[in-house]
C-alpha positions in Angstrom: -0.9 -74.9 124.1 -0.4 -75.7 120.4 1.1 -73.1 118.3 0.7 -71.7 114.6 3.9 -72.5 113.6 5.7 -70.6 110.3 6.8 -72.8 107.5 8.4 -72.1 104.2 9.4 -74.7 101.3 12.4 -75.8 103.2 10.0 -77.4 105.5 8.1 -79.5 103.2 9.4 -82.7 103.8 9.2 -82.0 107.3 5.4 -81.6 106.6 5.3 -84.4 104.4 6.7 -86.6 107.1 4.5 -85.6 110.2 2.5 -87.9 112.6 -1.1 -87.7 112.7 -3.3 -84.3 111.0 -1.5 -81.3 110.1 -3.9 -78.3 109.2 -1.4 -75.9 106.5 -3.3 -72.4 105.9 -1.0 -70.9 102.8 -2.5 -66.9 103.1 -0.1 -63.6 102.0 0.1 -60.6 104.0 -2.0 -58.8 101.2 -4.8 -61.2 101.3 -8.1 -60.0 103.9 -9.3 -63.5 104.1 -6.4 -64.9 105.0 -5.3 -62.4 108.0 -9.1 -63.3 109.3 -8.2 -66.8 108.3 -5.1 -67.3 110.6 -6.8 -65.6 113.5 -9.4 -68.3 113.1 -6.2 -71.1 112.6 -4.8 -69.9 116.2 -8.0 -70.6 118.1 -8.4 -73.9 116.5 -4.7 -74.6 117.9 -5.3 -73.6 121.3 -8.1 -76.2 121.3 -6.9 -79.2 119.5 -4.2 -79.8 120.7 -2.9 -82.9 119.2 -3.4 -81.4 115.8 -0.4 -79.9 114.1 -1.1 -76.1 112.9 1.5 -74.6 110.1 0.9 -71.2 108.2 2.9 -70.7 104.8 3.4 -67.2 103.1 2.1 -68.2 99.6 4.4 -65.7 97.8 7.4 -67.2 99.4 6.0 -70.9 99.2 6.0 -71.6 95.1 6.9 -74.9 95.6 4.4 -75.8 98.3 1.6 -74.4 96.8 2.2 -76.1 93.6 2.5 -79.3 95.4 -0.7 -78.9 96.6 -2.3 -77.3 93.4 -3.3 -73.9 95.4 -3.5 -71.6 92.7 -3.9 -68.4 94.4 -4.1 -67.3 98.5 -6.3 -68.3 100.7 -6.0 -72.2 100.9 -6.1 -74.4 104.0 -4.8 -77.6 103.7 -5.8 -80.5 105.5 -2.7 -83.3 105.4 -2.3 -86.7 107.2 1.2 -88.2 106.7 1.9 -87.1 103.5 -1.7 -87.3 102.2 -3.9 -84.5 101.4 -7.4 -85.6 103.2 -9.0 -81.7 101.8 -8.1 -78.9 100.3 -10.0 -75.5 101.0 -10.2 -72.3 99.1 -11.5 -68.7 99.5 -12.8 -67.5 102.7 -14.1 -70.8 105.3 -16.0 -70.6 108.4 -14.2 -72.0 111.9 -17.3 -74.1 112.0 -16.4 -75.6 108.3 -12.6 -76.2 109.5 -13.3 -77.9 112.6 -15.9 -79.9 111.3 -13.3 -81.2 108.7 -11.0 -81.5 111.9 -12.8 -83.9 113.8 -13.5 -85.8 110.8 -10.4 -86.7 110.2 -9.0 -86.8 113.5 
């Protein structure tokens, strides 16, 4: 089963460098739409499973979220090999996110 896995800014080239889709949600601890947000991200990840799933804590991600132009928690990211395919804001259905799953997959 495919995991959420934690990443900070150390990991960005890591990120940067992964085969095939990478979903990123960047939420904070603080943020209601982000804790309802990765609870929709880990479903998603127990059922595709050859998508790579990554949460970032926005407060202790600057450099990621500046990368990536997220001014302010929740975003999900949607990022193939170093590309950014979509960038999402504010509160997003599952429906939305795995629509934009299987589009890019």
């Amino acid at each position: 089963m495919n995991k959420l896995l934690t990443i900070d800014d150390r990991q960005i080239s890591d990120l940067l460098q992964a085969q095939g889709l990478t979903v990123v949600l960047i939420t904070s601890p603080w943020d209601g739409n982000g804790i309802i947000l990765r609870s929709i991200m880990e479903g998603l990840a127990g059922r595709y499973h050859k998508v790579n799933f990554r949460v970032a804590d926005y407060e202790n991600c600057p450099r990621l979220a500046r990368l990536f132009n997220l001014m302010s928690p929740p975003g999900i990211l949607l990022i193939r090999e170093g590309e950014m395919l979509e960038r999402l804001t504010g509160p997003v259905s599952a429906g939305k996110i795995s629509a934009l799953i299987q589009q890019a997959a």
